[in-house]
MDTraj code that builds the backbone (N, CA, C; nanometers):
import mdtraj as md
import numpy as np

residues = "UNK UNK UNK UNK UNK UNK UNK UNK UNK UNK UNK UNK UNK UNK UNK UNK UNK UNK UNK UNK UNK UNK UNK UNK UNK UNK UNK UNK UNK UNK UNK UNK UNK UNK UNK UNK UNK UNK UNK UNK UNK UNK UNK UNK UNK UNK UNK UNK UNK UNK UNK UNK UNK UNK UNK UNK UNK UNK UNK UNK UNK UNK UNK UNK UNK UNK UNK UNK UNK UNK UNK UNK UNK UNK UNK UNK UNK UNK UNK UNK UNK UNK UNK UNK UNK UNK UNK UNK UNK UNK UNK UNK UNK UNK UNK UNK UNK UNK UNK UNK UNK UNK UNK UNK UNK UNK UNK UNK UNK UNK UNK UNK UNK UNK UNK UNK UNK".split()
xyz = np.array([
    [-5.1907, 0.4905, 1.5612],
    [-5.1318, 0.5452, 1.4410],
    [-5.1397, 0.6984, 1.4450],
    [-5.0431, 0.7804, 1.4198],
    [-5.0349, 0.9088, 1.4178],
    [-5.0380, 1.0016, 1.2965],
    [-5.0887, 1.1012, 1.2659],
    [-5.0560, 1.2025, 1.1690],
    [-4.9373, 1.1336, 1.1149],
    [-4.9556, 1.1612, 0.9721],
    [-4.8109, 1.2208, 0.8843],
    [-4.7867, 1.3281, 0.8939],
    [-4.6472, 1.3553, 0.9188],
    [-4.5982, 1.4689, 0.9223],
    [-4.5563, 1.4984, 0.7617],
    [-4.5742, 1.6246, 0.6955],
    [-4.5213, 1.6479, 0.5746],
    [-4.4412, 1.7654, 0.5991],
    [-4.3072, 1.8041, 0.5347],
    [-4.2099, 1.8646, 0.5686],
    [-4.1968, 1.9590, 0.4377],
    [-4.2025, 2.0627, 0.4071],
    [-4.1757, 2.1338, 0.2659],
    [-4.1829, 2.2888, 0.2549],
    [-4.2139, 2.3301, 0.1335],
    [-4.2804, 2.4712, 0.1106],
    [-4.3898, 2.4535, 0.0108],
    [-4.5045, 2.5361, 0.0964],
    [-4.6324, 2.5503, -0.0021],
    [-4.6224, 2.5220, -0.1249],
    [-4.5408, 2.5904, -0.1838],
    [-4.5679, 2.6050, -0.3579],
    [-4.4763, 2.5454, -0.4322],
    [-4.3987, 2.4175, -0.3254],
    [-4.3358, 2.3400, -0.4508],
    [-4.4273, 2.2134, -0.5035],
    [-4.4152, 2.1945, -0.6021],
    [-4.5042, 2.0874, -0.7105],
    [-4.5157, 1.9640, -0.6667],
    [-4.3854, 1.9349, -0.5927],
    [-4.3683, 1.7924, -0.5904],
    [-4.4182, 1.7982, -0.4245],
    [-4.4504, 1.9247, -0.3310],
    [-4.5260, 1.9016, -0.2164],
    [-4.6466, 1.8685, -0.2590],
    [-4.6696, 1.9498, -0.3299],
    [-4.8588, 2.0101, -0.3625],
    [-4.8574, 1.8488, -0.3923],
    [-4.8056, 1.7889, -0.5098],
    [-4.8421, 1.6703, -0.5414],
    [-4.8767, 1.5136, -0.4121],
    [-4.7566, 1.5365, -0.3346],
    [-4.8161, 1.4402, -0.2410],
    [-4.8725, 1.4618, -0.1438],
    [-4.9355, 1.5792, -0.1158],
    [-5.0350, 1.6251, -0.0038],
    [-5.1366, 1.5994, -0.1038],
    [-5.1570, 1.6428, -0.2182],
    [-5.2885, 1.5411, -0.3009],
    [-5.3278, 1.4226, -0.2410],
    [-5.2384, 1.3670, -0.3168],
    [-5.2538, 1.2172, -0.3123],
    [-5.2762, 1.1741, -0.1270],
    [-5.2222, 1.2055, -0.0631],
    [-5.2714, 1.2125, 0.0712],
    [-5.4063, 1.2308, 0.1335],
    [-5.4751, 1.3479, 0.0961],
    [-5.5994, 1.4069, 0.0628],
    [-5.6836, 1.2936, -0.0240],
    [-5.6615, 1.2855, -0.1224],
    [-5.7669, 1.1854, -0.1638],
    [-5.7339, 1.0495, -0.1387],
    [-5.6191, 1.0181, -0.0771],
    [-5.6478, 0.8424, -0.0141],
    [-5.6731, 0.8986, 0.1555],
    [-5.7442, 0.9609, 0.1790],
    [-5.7369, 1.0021, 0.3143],
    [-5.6751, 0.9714, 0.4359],
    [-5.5601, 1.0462, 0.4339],
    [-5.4688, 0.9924, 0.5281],
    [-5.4151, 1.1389, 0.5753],
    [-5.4707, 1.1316, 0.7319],
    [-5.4409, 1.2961, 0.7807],
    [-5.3267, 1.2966, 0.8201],
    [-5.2814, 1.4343, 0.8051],
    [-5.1354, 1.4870, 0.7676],
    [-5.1299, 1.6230, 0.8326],
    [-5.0463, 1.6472, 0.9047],
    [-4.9830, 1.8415, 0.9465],
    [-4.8705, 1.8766, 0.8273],
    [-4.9040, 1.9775, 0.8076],
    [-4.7706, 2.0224, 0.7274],
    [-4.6615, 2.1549, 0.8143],
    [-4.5347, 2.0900, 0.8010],
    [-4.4975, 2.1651, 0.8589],
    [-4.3848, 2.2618, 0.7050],
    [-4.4209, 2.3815, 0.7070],
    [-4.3431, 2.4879, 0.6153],
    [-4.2028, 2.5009, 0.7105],
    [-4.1348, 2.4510, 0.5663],
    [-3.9458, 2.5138, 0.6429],
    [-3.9429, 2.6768, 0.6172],
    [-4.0340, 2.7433, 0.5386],
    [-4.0328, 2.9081, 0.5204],
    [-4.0221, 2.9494, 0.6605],
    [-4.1665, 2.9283, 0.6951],
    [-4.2256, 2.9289, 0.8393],
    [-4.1489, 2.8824, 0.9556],
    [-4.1579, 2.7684, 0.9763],
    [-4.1178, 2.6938, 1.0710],
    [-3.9576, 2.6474, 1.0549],
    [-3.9206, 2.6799, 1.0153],
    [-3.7557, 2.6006, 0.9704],
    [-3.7480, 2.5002, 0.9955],
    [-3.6229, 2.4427, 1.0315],
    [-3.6116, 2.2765, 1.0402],
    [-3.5068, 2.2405, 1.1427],
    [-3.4934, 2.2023, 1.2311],
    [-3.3562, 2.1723, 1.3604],
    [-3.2387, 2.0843, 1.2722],
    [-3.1601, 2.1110, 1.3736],
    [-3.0446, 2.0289, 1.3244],
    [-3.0718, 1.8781, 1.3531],
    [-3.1633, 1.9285, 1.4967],
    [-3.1510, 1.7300, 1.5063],
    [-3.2554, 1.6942, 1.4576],
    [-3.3405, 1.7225, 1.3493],
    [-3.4870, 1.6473, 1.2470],
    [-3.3610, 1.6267, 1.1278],
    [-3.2697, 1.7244, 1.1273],
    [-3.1792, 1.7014, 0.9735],
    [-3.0731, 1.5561, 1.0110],
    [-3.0224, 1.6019, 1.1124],
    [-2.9449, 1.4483, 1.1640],
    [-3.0017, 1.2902, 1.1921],
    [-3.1628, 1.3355, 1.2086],
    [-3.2188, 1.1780, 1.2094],
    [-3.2054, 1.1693, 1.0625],
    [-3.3149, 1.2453, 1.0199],
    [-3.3026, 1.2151, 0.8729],
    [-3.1602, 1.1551, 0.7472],
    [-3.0854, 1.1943, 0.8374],
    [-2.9705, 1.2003, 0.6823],
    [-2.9216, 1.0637, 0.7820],
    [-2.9407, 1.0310, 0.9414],
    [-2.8466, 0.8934, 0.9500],
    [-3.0071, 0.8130, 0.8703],
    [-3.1313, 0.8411, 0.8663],
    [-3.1840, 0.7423, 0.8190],
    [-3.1750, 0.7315, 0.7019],
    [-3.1931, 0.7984, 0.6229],
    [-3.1955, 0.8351, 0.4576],
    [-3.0477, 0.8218, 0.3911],
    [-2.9412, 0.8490, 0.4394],
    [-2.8303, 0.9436, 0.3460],
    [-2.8748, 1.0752, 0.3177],
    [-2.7478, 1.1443, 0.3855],
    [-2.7159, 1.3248, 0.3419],
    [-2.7304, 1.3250, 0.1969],
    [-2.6800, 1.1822, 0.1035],
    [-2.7466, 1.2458, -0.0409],
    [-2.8797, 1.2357, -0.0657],
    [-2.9635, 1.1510, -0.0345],
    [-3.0809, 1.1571, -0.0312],
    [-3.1723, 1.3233, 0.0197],
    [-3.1169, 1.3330, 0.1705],
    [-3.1939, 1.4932, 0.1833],
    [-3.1605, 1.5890, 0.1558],
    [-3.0318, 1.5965, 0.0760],
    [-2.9234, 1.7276, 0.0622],
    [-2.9653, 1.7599, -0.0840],
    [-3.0149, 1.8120, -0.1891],
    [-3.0626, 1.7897, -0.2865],
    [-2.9417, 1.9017, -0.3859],
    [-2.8688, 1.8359, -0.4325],
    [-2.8004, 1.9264, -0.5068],
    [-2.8132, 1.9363, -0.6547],
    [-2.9287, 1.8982, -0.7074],
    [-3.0043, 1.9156, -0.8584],
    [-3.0874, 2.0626, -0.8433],
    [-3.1065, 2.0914, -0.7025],
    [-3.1891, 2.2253, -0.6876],
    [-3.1065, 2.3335, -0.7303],
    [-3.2291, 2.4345, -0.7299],
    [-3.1659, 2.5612, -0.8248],
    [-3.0666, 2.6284, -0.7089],
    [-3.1483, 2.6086, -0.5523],
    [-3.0773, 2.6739, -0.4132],
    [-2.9286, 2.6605, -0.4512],
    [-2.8992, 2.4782, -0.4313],
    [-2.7603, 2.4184, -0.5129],
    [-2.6923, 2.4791, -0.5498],
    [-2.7385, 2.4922, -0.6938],
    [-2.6644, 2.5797, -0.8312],
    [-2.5888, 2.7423, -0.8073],
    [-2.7169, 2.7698, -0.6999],
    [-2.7073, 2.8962, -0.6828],
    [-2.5905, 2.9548, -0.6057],
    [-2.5592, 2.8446, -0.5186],
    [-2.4666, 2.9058, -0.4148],
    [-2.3071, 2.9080, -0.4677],
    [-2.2332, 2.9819, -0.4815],
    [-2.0932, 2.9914, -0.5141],
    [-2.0157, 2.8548, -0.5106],
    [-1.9795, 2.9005, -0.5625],
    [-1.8463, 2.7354, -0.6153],
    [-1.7693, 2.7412, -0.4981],
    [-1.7054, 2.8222, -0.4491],
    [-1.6166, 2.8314, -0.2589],
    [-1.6986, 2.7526, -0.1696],
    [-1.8637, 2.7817, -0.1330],
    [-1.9656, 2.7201, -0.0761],
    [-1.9847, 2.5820, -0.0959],
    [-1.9858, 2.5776, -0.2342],
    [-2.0233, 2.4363, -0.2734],
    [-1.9204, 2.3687, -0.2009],
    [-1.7798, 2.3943, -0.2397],
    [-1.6917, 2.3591, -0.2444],
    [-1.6582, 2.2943, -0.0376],
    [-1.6924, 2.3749, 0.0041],
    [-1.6629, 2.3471, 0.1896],
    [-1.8029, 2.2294, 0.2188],
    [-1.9030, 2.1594, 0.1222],
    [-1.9387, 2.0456, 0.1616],
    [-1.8966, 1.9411, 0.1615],
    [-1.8059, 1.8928, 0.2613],
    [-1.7215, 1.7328, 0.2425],
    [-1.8014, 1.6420, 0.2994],
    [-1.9248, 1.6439, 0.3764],
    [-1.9766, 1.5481, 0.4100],
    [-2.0851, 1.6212, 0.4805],
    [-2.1731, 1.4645, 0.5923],
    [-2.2884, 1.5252, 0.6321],
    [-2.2886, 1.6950, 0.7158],
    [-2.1751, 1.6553, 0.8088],
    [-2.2218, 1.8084, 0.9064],
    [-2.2167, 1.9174, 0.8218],
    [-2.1451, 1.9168, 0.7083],
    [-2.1078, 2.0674, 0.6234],
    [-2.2550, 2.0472, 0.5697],
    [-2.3134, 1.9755, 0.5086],
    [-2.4330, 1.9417, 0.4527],
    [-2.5371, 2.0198, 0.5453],
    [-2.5550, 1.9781, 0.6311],
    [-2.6351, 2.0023, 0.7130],
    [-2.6517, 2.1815, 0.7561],
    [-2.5079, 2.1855, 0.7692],
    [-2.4984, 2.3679, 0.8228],
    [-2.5596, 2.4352, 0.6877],
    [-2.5490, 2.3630, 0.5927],
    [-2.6072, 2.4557, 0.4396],
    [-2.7454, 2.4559, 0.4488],
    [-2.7786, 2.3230, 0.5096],
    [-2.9345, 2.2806, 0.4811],
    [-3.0164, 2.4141, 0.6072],
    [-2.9584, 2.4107, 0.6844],
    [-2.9886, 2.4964, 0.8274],
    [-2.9960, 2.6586, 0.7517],
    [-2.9160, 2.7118, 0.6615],
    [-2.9249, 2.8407, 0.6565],
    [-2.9894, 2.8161, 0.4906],
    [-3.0180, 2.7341, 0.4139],
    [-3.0648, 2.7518, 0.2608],
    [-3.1295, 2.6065, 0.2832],
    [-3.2806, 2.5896, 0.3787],
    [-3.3842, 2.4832, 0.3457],
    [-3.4443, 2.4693, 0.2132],
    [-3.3880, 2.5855, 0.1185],
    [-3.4590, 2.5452, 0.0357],
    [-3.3868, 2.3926, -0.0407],
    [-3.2770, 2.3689, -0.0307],
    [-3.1833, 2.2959, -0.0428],
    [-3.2328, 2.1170, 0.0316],
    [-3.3069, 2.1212, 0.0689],
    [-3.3622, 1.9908, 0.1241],
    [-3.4421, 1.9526, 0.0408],
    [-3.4851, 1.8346, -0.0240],
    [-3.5264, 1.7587, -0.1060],
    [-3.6661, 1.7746, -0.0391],
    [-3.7643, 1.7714, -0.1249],
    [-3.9057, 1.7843, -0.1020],
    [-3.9897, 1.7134, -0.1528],
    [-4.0717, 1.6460, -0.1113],
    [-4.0846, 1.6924, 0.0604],
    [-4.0656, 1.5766, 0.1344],
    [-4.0036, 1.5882, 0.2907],
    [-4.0225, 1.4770, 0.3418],
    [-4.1086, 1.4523, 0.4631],
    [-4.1885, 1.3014, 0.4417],
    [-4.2584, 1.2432, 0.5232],
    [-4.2003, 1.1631, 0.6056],
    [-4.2848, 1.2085, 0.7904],
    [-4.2718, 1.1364, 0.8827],
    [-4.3635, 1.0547, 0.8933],
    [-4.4158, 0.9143, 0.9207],
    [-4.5078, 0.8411, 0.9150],
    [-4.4945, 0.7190, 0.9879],
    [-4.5902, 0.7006, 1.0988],
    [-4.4997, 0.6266, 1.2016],
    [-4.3636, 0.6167, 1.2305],
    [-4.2959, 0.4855, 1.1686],
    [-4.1590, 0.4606, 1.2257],
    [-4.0708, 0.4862, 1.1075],
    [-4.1496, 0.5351, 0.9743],
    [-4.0527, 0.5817, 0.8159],
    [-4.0719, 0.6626, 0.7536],
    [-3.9507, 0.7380, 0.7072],
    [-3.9235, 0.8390, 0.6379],
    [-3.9374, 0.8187, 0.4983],
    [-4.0021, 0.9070, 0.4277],
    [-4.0129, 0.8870, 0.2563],
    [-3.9877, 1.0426, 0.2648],
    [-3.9112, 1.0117, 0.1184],
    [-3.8182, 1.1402, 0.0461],
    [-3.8877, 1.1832, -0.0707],
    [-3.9396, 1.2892, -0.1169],
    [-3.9913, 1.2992, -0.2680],
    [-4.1420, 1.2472, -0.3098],
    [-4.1826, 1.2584, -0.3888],
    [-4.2980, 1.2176, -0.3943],
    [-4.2970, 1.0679, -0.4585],
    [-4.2749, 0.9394, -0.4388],
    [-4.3193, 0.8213, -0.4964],
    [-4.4770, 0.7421, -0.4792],
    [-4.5586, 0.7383, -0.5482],
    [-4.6636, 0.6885, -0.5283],
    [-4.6698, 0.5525, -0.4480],
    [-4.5941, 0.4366, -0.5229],
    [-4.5585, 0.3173, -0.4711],
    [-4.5192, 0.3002, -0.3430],
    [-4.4081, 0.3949, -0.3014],
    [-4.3750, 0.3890, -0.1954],
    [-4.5025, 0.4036, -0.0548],
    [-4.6116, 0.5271, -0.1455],
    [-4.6751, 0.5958, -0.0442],
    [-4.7714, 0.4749, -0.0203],
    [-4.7982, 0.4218, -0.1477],
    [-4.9548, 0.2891, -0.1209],
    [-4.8770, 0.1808, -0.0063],
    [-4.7187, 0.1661, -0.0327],
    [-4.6893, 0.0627, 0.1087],
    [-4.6726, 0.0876, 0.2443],
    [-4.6501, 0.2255, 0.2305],
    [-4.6361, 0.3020, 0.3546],
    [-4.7720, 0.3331, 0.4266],
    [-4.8904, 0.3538, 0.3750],
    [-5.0372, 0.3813, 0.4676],
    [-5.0870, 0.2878, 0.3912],
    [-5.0918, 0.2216, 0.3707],
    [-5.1922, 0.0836, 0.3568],
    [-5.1531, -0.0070, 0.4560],
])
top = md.Topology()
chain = top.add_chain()
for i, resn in enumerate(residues, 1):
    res = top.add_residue(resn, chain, resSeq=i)
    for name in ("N", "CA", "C"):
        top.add_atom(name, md.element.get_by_symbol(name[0]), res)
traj = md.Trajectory(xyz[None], top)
């Protein structure tokens, strides 16, 4: 069994929150910062054929909101998705876990007790 990988930025809430909960059900974890470390195209392409591009593409974020209506507008699907996610990570749903052979999106508790138990 290997590390969880956790995927995010330090100071979002909903990281901090499931690196908690990680921490106190003890289950060791690397974190990797998209500030820092960014994110490849091909970790974004497993992800979105495993998940759905709506699942990792998070367009409730403020990044989202933020970017011009022309911008918005040239996402028709995953690859446009992806080229956004590549230059505005903040735009990726947070946080996501690698964990053995599955990906979890966001922080769900439930999910996390079936996933390391």
């Amino acid at each position: 069994m290997k590390n969880a990988i956790v995927y995010g930025i330090p100071n979002c809430d909903t990281t901090k929150k499931a690196m908690q909960w990680l921490k106190k059900n003890n289950i060791a974890f690397t974190f990797h910062d998209y500030k820092l470390q960014g994110i490849s195209k091909e970790k974004l392409n497993e992800w979105c054929a495993a998940k759905g591009c709506e699942t990792i593409f998070n367009k409730r974020s403020t990044t989202w909101r933020a970017l011009p209506e022309a911008e918005q507008k040239k996402v028709a699907g995953p690859a446009d998705a992806i080229k956004v996610m590549l230059t505005n990570n903040s735009i990726i749903k947070r946080p996501v876990i690698e964990y053995n052979d599955k990906i979890m999106v966001g922080f769900n508790e439930d999910a996390y007790e079936k996933a390391f138990k």
